[in-house]
C-alpha positions, -999 to 999 in steps of 0.1 A, spaced: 878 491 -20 895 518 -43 894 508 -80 913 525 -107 903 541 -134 910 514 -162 897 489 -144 854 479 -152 849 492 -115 866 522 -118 850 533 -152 815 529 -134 830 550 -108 840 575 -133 807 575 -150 786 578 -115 810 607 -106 805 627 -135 765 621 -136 772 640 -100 790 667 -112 763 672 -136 737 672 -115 756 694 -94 761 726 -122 722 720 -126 715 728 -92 741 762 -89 727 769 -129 725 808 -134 693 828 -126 682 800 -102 678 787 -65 674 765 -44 640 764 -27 641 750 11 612 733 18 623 710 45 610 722 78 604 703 105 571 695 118 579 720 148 592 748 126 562 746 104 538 746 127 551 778 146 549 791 108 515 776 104 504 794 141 518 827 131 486 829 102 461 810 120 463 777 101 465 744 118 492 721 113 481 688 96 495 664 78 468 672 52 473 711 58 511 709 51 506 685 20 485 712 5 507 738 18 537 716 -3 510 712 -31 505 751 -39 544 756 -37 555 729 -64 523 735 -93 532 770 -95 530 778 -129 568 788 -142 587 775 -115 615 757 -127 623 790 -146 636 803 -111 640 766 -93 667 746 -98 661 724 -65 640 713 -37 654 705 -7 622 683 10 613 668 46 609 630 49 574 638 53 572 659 21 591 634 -1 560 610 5 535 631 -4 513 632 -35 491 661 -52 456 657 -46 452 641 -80 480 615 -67 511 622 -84 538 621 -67 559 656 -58 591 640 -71 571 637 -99 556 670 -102 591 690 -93 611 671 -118 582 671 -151 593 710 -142 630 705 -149 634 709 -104 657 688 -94 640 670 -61 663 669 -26 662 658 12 674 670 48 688 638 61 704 650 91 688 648 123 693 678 141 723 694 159 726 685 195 751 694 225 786 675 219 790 661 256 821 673 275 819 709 249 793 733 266 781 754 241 790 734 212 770 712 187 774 679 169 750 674 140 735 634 147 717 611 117 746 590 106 731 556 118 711 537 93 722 569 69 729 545 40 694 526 41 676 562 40 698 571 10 686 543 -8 653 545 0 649 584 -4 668 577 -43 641 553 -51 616 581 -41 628 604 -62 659 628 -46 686 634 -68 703 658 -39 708 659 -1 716 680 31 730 678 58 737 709 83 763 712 110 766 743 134 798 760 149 790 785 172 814 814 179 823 824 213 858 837 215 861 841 256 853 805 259 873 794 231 846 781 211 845 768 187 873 741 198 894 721 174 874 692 186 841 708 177 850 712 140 870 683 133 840 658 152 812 685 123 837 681 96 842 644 98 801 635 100 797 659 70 826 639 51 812 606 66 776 622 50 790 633 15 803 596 7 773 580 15 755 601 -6 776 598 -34 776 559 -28 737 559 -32 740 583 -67 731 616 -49 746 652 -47 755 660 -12 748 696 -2 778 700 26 770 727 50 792 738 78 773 769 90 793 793 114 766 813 137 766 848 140 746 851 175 772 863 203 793 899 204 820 886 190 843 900 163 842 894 128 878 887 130 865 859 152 838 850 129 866 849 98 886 824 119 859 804 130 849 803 94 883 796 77 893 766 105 860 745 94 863 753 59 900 738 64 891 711 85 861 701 64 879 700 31 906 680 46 878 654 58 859 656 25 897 648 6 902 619 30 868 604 30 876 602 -11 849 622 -19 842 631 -54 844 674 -48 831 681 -80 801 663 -73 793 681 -39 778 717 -34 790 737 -3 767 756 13 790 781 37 771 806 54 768 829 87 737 820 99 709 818 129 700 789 150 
């Protein structure tokens, strides 16, 4: 239920939204980054391979560990993005990472998407999955610590086909908006990231359209869904599967 602003419901609201926005400008603060430390047990393993080091849970815990006690980090690091493995995990003297990354001024984050997978009926096209039970893991990964999420979608470009499709963006754009108002619900900063591929021989014109559609379409969503903009962070990018 909407609740206006004069009302005790919608001066919480007000409140809530501008602790977002705050922690938002924290995160995109001048001089910093944000650090993504949220590979999958798959992608840090091939990592882990490529130097000869095995992939443990123990292994990537120390691996975390030597990343977030660097002396001087939150000079450069204004944000973590972790792995729900990493968001459990403790330095070998037990504290906590949350704990560790924020005593540095680091704001601590999650991935809470669960991958992006074919979108049936679209070949060549992705739908990013990890909205059901969303809510619960917000709350839980709060409680842990995170003061910020992710969530990625992919649009591939492949102008012969006619990818991406209007269906393609609008099915990305409405999970991300779905996304960004659960996390604001549960008190957290959702990173929205609609990332346009740049694998294929298309053009850039191609690449500028594909890119300007999901922007549209994902603001429109984000608008709809009521979501609090200056409490989100977009993260809009050509990038590689």
């Amino acid at each position: 239920m909407y609740h206006p602003a004069g009302s005790p419901e919608g001066e919480e609201r007000v409140m809530a939204s501008s602790d977002l926005a705050a922690t938002a400008r924290a995160l995109v603060a001048r001089g910093k980054g944000i650090l993504a430390a949220d590979e999958s047990d798959g992608t840090i393993k091939k990592r882990f391979d490529s130097i000869g080091v095995e992939s443990t849970g123990e292994s990537r815990r120390a691996y975390r560990e030597l990343l977030f006690t660097t002396a001087g980090m939150g000079e450069f690091i204004s944000g973590v993005i972790l792995f729900d493995e990493t968001i459990r995990q403790s330095t070998t003297e037990g504290r906590p990472f949350t704990e560790v990354l924020a005593v540095e001024g680091v704001i601590p984050g999650i991935k809470v998407d669960k991958g992006a997978k074919d979108l049936p009926g679209f070949p060549g096209e992705l739908i990013t999955e990890g909205l059901d039970g969303l809510r619960g893991r917000l709350e839980e990964y709060r409680g842990l610590g995170a003061r910020f999420a992710k969530w990625r979608a992919v649009i591939n470009v492949d102008a012969a086909s006619g990818v991406p499709t209007g269906s393609c963006i609008d099915a990305n754009a409405h999970a991300l908006a779905r996304y960004a108002a659960l996390c604001q619900e549960a008190g957290l900063v959702p990173i929205v990231e609609p990332e346009v591929m740049m694998e294929g021989d298309h053009t850039l014109r191609a690449c500028g359209d594909a890119t300007a559609r999901t922007l549209d379409a994902t603001y429109r969503e984000l608008f709809a869904q009521r979501v609090d903009l200056p409490g989100t962070l977009l993260a809009a990018e050509q990038g590689r599967l």
